[in-house]
C-alpha positions in Angstrom: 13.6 18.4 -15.9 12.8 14.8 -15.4 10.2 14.1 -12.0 9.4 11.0 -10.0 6.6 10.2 -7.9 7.6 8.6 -5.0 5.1 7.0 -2.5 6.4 5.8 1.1 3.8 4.2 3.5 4.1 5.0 7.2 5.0 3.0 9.7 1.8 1.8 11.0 0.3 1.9 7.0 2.9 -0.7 6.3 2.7 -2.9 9.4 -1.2 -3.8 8.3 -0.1 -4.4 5.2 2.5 -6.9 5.8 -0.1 -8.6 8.5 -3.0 -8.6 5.7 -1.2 -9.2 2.8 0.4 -12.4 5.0 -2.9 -13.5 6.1 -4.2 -13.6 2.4 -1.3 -15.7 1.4 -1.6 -18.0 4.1 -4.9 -18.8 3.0 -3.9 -19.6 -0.5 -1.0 -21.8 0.6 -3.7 -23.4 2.7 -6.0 -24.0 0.2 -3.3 -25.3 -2.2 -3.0 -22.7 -4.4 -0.4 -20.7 -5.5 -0.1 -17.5 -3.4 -1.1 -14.3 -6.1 -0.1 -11.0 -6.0 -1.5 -8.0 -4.0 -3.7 -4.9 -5.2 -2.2 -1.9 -3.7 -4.3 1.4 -3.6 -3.0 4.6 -3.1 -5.8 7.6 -3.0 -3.5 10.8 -3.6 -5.5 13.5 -1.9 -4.5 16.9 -2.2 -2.6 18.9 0.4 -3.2 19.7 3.2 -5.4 16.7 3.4 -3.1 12.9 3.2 -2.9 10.1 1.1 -4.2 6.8 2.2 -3.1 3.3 1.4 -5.7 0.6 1.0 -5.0 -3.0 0.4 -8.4 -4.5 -0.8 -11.2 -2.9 0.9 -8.8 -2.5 4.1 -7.4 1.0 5.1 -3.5 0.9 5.9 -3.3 4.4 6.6 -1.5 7.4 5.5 0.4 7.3 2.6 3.3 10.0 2.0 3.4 11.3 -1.5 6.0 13.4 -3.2 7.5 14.2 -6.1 11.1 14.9 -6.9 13.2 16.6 -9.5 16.3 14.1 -11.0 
């Protein structure tokens, strides 16, 4: 059968990367260019340790992995 992996960042984990991901596009706009996209990281640890999310060399936090039969 057929798996997916699906990734889900916590609460906090997402809330820096909304604020750092804004602040980088701020910039661009601010220096006139045209805002790029974003480099998401997700380290997959094994259990029982967690995942962590990183946006640039930035930590978000944990990062919820699991995967799922169709």
């Amino acid at each position: 059968m057929a798996k997916r992996l699906i990734i889900t960042l916590s609460e906090e984990a997402t809330e820096k990367y909304l604020k750092a991901s804004s602040k980088i596009v701020e910039a661009e706009v601010n220096a006139d260019c045209e805002p790029s996209g974003k480099d998401l990281l997700i380290q997959i640890s094994p259990l029982p340790y967690d995942s962590t999310g990183y946006i640039g060399n930035t930590e978000l936090g944990i990062a919820i992995v699991k995967i799922i039969e169709n």
